[in-house]
C-alpha positions as CSV (number, residue, x, y, z in Angstrom):
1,X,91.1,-1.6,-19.9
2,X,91.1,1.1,-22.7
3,X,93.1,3.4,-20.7
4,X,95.7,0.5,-20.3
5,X,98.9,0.3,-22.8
6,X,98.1,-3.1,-25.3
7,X,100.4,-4.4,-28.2
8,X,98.5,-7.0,-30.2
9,X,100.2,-9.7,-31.7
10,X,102.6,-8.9,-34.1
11,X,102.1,-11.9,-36.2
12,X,105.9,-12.9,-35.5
13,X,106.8,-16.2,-37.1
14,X,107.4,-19.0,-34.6
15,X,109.0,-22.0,-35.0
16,X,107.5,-24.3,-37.4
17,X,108.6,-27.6,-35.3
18,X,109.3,-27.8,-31.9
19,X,112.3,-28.1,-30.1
20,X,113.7,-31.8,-29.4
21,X,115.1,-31.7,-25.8
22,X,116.2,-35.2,-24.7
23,X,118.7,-35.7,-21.1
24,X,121.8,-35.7,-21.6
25,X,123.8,-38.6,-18.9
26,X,127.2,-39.0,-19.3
27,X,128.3,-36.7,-22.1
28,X,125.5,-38.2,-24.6
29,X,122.4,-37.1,-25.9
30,X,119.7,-39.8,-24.3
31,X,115.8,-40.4,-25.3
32,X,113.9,-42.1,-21.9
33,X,114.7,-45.7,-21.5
34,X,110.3,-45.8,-22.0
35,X,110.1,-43.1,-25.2
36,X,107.7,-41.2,-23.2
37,X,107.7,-37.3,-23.5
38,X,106.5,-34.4,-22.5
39,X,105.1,-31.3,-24.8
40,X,105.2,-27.4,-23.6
41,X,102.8,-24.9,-24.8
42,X,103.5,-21.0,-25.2
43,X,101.5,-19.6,-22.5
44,X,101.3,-16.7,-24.8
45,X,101.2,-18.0,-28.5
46,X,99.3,-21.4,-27.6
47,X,101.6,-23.5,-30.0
48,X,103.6,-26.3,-29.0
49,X,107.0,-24.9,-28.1
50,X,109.1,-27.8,-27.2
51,X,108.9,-31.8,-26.8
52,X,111.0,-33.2,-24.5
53,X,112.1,-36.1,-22.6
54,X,110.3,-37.6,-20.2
55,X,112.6,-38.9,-17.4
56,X,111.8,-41.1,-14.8
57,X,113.6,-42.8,-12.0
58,X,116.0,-44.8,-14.5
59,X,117.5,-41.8,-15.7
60,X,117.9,-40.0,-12.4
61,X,120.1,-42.9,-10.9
62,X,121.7,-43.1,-14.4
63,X,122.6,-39.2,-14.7
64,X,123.6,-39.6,-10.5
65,X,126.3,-42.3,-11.1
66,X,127.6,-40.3,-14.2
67,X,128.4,-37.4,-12.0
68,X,129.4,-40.0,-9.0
69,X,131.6,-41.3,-11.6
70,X,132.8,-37.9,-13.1
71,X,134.0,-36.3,-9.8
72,X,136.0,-39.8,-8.1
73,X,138.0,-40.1,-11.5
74,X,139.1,-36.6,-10.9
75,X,139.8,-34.8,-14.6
76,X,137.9,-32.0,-13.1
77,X,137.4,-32.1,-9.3
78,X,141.0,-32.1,-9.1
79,X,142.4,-30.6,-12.1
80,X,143.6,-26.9,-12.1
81,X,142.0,-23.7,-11.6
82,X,142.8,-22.4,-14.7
83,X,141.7,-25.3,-16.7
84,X,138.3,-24.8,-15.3
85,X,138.3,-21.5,-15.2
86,X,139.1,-22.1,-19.4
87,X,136.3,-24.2,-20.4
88,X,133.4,-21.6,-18.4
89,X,135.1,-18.7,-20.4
90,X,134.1,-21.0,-23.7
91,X,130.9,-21.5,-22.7
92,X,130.0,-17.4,-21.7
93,X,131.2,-16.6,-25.4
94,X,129.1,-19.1,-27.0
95,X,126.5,-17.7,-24.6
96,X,127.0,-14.7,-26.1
97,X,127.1,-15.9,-29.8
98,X,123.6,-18.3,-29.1
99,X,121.3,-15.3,-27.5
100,X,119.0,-14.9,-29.7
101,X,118.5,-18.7,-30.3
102,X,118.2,-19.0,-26.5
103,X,115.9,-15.9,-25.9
104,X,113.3,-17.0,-28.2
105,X,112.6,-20.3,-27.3
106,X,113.0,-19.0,-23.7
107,X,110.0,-16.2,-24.6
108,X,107.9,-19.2,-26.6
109,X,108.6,-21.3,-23.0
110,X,107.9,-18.7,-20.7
111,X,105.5,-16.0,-22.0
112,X,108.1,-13.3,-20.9
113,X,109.7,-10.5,-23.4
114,X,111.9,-11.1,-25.9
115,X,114.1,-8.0,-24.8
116,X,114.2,-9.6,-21.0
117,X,114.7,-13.3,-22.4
118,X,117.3,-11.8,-23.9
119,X,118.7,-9.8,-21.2
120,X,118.9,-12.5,-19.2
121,X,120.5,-14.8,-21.5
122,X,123.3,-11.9,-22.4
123,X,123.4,-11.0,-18.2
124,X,124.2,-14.8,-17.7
125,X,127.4,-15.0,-19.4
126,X,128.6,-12.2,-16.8
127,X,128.1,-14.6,-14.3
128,X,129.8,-17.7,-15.7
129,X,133.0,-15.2,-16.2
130,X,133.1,-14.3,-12.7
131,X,132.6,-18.0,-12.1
132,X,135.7,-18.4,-13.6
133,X,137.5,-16.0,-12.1
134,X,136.9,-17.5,-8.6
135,X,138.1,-21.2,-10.3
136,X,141.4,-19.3,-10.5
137,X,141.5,-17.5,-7.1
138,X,140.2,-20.1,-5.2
139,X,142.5,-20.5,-1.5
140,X,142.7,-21.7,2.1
141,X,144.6,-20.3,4.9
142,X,147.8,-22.0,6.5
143,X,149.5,-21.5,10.0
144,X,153.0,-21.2,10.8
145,X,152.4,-19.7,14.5
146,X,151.8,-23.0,15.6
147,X,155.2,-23.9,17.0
148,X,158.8,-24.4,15.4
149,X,157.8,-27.9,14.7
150,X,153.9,-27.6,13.3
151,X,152.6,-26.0,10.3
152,X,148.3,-25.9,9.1
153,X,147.2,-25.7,6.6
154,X,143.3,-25.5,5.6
155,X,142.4,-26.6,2.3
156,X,139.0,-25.7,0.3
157,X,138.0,-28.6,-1.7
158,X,134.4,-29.6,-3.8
159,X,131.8,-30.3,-2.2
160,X,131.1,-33.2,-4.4
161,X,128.1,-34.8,-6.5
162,X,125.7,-31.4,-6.6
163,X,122.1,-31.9,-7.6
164,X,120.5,-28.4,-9.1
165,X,116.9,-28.1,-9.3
166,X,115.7,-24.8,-11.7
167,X,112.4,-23.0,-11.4
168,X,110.6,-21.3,-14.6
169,X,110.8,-18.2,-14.3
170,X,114.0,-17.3,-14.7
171,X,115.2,-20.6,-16.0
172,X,118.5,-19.1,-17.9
173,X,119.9,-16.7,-15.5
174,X,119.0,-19.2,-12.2
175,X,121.1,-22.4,-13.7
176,X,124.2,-19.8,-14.2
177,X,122.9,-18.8,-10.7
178,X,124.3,-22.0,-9.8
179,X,125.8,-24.0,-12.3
180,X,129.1,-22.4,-13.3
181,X,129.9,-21.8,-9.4
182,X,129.3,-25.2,-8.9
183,X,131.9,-26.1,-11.7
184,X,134.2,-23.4,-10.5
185,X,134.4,-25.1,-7.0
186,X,135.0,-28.4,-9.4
187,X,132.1,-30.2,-8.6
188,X,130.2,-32.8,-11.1
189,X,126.6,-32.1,-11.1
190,X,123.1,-33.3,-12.1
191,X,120.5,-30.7,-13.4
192,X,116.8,-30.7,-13.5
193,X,115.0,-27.6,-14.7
194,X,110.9,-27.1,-14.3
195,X,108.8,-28.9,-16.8
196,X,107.6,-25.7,-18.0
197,X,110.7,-24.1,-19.4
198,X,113.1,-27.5,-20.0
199,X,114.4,-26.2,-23.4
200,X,117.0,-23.6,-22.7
201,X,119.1,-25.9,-20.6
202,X,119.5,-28.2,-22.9
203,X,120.5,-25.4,-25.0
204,X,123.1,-24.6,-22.6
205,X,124.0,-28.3,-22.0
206,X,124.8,-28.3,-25.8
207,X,126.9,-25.2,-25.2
208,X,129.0,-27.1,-22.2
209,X,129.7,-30.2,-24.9
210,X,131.1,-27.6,-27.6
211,X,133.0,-25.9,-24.6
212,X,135.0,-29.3,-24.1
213,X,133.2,-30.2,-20.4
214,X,134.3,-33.8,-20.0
215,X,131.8,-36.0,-19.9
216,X,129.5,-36.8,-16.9
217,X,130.6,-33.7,-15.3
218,X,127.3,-32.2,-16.1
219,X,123.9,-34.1,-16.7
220,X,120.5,-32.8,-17.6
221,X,117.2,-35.0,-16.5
222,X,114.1,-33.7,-17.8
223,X,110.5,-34.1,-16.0
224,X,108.9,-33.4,-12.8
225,X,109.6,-33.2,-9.0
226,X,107.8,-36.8,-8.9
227,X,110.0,-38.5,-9.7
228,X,113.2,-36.6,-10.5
229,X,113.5,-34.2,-8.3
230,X,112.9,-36.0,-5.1
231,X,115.6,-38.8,-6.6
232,X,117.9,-36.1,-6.9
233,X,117.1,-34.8,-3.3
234,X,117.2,-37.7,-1.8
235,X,120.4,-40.2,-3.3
236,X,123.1,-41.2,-1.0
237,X,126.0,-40.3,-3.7
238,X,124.3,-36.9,-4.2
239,X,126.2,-34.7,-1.3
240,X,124.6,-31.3,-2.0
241,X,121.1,-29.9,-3.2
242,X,120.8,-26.6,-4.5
243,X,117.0,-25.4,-5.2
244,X,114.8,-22.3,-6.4
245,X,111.4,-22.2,-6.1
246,X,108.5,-22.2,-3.1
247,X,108.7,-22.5,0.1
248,X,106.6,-25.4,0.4
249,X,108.7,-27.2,-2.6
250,X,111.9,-26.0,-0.4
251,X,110.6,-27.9,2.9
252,X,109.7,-30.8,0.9
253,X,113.3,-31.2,-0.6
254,X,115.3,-30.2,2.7
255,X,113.2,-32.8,4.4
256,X,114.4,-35.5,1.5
257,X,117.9,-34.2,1.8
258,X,118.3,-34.7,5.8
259,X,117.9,-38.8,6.0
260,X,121.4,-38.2,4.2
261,X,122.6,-35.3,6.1
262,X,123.6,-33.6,2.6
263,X,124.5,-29.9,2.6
264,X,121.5,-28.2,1.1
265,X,120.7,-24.7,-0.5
266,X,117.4,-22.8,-0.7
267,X,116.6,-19.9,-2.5
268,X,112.5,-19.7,-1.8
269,X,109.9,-17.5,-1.7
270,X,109.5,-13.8,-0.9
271,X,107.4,-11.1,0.1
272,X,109.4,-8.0,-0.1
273,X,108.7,-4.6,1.2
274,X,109.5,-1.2,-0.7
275,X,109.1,1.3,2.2
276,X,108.6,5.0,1.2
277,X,109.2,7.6,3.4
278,X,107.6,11.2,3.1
279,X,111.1,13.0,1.9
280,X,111.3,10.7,-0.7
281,X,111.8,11.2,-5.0
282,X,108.6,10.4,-5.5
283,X,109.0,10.1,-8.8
284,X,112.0,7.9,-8.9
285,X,110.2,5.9,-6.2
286,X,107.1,5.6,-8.0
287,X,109.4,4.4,-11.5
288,X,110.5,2.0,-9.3
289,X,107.4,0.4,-7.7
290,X,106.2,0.2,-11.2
291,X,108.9,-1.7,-12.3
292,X,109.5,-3.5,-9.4
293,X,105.9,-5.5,-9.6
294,X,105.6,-5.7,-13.8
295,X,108.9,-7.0,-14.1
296,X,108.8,-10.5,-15.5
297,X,104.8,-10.5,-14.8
298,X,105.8,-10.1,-10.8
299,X,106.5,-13.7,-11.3
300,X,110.0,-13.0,-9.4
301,X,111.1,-14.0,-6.0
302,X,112.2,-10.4,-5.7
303,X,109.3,-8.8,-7.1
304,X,108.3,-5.4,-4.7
305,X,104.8,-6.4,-4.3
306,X,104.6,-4.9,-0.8
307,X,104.4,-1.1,-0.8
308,X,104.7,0.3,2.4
309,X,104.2,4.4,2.3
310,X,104.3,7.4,5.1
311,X,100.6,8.6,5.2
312,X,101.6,12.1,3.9
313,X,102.7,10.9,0.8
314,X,100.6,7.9,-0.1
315,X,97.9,9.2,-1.7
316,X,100.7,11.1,-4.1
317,X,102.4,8.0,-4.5
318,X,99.6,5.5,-5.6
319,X,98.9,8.5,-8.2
320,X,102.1,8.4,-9.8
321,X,102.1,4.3,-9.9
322,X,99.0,4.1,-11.2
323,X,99.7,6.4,-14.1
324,X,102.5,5.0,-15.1
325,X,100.9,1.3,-14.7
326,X,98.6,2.6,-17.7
327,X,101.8,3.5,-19.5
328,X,103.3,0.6,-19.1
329,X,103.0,-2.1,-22.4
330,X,101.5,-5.5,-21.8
331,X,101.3,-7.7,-24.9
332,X,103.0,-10.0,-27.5
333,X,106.0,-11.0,-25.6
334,X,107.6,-11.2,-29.2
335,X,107.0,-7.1,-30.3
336,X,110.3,-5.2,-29.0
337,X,108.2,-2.5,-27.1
338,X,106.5,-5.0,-25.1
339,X,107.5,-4.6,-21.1
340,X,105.2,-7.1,-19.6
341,X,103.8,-10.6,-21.4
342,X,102.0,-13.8,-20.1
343,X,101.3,-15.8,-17.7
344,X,102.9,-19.2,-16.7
345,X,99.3,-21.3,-16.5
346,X,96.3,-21.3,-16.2
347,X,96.3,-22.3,-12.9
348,X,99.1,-19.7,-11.9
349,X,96.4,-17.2,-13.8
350,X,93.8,-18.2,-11.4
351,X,95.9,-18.1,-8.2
352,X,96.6,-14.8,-8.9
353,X,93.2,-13.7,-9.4
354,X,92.1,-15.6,-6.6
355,X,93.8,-13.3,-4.1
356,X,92.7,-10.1,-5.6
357,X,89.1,-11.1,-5.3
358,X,89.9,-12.3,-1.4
359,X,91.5,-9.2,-0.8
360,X,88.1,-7.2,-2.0
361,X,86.1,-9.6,0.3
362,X,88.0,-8.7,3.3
363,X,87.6,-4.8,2.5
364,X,90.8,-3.3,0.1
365,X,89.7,-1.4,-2.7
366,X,91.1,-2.1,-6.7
367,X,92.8,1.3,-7.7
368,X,93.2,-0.5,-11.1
369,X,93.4,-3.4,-13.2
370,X,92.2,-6.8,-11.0
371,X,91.2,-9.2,-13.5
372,X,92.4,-11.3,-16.6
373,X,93.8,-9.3,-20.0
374,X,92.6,-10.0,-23.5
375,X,95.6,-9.4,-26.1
376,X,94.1,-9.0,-29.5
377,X,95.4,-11.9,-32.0
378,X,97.0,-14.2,-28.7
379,X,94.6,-16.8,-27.1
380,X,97.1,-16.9,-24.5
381,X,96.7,-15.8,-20.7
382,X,97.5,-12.3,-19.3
383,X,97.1,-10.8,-16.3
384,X,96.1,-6.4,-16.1
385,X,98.3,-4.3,-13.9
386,X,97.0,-4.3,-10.8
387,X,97.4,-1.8,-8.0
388,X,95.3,-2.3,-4.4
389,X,94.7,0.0,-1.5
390,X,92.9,-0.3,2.0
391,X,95.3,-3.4,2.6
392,X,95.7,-4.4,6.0
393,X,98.6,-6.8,7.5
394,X,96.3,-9.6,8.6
395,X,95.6,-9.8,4.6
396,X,96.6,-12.9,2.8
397,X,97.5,-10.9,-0.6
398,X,100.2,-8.7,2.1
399,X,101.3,-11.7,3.8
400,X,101.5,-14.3,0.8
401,X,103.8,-14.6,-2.6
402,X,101.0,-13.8,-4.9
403,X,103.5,-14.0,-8.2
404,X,102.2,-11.7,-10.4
405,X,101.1,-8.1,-11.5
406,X,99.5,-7.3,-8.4
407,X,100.5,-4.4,-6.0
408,X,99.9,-4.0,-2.5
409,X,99.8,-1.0,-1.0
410,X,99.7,-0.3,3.2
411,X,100.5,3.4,5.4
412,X,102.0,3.9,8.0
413,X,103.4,7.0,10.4
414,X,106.3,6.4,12.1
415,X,110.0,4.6,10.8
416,X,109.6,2.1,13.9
417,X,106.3,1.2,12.7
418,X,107.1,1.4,8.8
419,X,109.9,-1.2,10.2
420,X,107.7,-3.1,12.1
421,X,105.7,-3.6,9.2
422,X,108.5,-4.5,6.9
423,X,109.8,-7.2,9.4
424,X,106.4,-8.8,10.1
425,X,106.8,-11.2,7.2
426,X,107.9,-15.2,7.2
427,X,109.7,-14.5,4.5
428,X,113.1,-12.4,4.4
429,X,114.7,-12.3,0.6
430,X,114.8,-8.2,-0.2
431,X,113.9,-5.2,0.9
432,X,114.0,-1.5,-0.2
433,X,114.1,1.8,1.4
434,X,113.2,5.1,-0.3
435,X,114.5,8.2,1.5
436,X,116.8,11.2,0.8
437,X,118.2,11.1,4.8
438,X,120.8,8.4,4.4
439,X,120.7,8.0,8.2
440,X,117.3,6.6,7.9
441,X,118.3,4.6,4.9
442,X,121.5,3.0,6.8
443,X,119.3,2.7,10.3
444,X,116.8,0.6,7.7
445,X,119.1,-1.6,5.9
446,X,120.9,-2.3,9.1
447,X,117.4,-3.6,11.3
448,X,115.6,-5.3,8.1
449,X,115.2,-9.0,8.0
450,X,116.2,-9.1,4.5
451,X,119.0,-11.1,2.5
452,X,119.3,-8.1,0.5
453,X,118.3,-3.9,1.0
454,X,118.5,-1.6,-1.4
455,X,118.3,2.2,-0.9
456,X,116.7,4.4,-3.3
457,X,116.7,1.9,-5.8
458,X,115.2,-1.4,-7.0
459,X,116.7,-4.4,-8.1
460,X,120.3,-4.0,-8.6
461,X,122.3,-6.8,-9.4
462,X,126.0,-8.0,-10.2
463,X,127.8,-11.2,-9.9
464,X,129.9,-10.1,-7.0
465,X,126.7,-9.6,-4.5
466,X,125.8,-12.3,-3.0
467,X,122.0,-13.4,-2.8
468,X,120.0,-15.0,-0.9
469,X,117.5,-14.5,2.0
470,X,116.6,-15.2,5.6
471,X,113.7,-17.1,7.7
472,X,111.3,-18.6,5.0
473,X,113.1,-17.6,2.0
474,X,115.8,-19.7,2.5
475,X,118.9,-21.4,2.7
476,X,122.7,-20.7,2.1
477,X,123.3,-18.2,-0.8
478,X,124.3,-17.6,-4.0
479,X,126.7,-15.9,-6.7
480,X,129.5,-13.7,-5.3
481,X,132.1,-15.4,-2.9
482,X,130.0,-16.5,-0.6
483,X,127.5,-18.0,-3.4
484,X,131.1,-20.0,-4.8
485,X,132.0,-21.1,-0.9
486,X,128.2,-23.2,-1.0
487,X,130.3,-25.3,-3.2
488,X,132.8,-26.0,-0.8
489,X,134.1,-28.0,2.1
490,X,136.8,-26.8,4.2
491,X,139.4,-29.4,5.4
492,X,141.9,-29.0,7.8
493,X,145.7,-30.7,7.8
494,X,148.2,-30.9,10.3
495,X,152.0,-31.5,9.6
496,X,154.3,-32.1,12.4
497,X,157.9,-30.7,11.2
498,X,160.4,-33.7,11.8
499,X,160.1,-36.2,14.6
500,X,159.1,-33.9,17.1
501,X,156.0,-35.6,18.6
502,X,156.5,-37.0,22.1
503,X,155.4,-40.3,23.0
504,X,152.1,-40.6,25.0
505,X,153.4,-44.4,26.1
506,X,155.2,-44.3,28.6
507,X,158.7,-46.2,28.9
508,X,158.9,-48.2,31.7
């Protein structure tokens, strides 16, 4: 650990108090009907971040027929595009103007960096633009080939009462994942985000009430799965579910969702494959590995924690990574220069270091790191970069969503085998293929069982590419057009052109 990059704390100030979250159902601000709450500790700072809310069945139903209520009267499912597209433009620019507010308490919540928290809080408002540029663009088709007498028309209307359920580790950018798409579309919706990271939002909830959202259009429970979530699953007036988070979470809610036959969306788990071909910039490739398993812990649902490397080169490879592992700065998610800061839980902690020691059992060998990280002046829970070699497929740390700092690292000799390799997964969110022969880079991307490829790159994003993955990793997608169209349903009209139909009775 001495050779290892370590920021203490900084002795940063945190809040004194901790944030009040309460729901908000029907455009007001709501304690639980019981006064119960629930309190979140910084994973890295160990104070008491935030005290929220603790909802139960009575405000689920409660925040349900709000948004029931809110799409039949109609202000916003069927007002204009441009009146929609108006109020999301509001709420990106007080995005903008409440970043810092939101990235700290989204650091405190989460135990990420303050410079990602607030990269992703800054990235968001892209997204709730583009939102609004679809609100404005939004068509169908229509038919005039039909006949003289016949014109279609097909119309692209909201899909209704949307229930969004937000994981912790991105809990900013995911709701604006969803959230302003679903609004663009002009659906009403209900929002639950994890019981670890409830406080940012409510932030942004405040930010749609200053925007001018009528109320009811969007409503915020706070608490867990049991029993919000599977309320909001499950309810006859909710007619779509869209979810982040596991796998086994996803099956659970898709399984609550079909006694109503509601559209659902899954964005799951992942195990993604970086494959690395001899010819190869090593060196951009090995940047990229490094950041592609350190970024946001490797608690990401796109995090590269499959390496898959020609033989030739893998020795060279797993050099380079593990050099710049040491280089890279794990600490005080609050000090500017920190790149990599705590862990969710303690229980998350000791998953993690549950498969690196079963991994060691069954034979691969720790090139570095491989247990928990002491941060000098934090009592909170940190994970060293980990890198691991001698990994064979049958493995459950190359098979499995690990979610965190822990690389995996397998050989292989030929591109139908390196391919084999990258397919033999149940998961199918993202891969990557490094190579300077773009017709192995195009034969790659085109054969990978992956939602998203990227070539000699990792982790590119914009609002106009759609995401979202195959298999086990999910459901539907999200952002770009086809993220808006989730929102949708497609209805179909057709006018007959003056009293042109011919009787079916006959005269007799």
């Amino acid at each position: 650990m001495n050779d290892l990059t370590l920021i203490p704390a900084t002795g940063a100030a945190v809040p004194a108090e901790p944030f009040l979250a309460r729901h908000l159902i029907g455009g007001a601000w709501q304690a639980s009907a019981d006064g119960r709450s629930f309190d979140r500790i910084s994973p890295s700072h160990g104070v008491v971040v935030s005290r929220s809310a603790l909802g139960g069945e009575a405000e689920t139903l409660a925040a349900i027929a709000a948004a029931r209520a809110a799409f039949d009267r109609g202000d916003w499912s069927r007002g204009t595009g441009k009146m929609r597209a108006t109020v999301l433009l509001r709420v990106a620019d007080l995005i903008e103007a409440n970043v810092e507010r939101i990235a700290l308490i989204e650091t405190l919540e989460s135990g990420k960096p303050i410079t990602q928290a607030r990269g992703e809080v800054s990235g968001a408002a892209d997204l709730w633009r583009y939102a609004a540029s679809l609100a404005r663009t939004m068509h169908g088709d229509s038919h005039n080939s039909l006949g003289p007498d016949m014109l279609g028309v097909v119309l692209k209307e909201p899909v209704g009462v949307v229930s969004i359920i937000t994981p912790w580790n991105f809990p900013f950018w995911i709701v604006s994942q969803k959230l302003p798409f679903a609004l663009a579309a002009g659906c009403t919706c209900v929002v639950k985000p994890s019981e670890m990271t409830p406080s940012t939002t409510v932030m942004l909830g405040e930010l749609l009430v200053e925007a001018g959202l009528p109320a009811g259009v969007v409503n915020i429970v706070l608490g867990y799965g049991q029993p919000v979530g599977a309320v909001m699953a499950s309810h006859p007036d909710v007619d779509m579910v869209t979810f982040t988070g596991s796998t086994a979470v996803g099956r659970s809610i898709a399984a609550s969702a079909s006694g109503t036959l509601k559209k659902v969306a899954l964005e799951l788990g992942g195990k993604n494959p970086q494959v690395i071909f001899a010819d190869a910039d090593l060196e951009g490739a090995a940047d990229a590995v490094t950041f592609g398993i350190y970024f946001n812990a490797g608690e990401c649902c796109n995090s590269g924690s499959r390496v898959i490397v020609q033989e030739d080169v893998a020795e060279a490879l797993i050099e380079r990574v593990v050099a710049l592992s040491r280089k890279v700065a794990f600490g005080d998610p609050l000090h500017p220069d920190t790149q990599v800061g705590a862990i969710i839980s303690d229980a998350h902690l000791g998953k993690i270091d549950g498969y690196v020691a079963d991994a060691v059992k069954a034979g691969a060998h720790v090139r570095l790191g491989g247990g928990a990280l002491r941060i000098d002046g934090l009592p909170g829970r940190f994970y060293q970069p980990t890198v691991i070699t001698g990994v064979t497929p049958d493995m459950a740390i190359a098979r499995e969503e690990v979610f965190g700092p822990v690389l995996t690292v397998l050989t292989f000799r030929t591109f139908d085998e390196a391919l084999a390799l990258a397919n033999d997964s149940s998961f199918g969110l993202s891969a990557g293929v490094w190579s300077e022969n773009v017709h192995t880079c195009l034969d790659f991307a085109r054969r990978a069982q992956a939602g998203t490829v990227w070539t000699n790159t990792w982790m590119d994003g914009f609002p106009e590419m759609t995401f979202g993955g195959m298999k086990q990793s999910g459901l539907g997608r999200e952002i770009g057009r086809f993220g808006f169209e989730e929102f949708l349903e497609v209805k179909t009209v057709a006018m007959r052109i003056g009293r042109t139909r011919a009787p079916w009775v006959k005269s007799r």
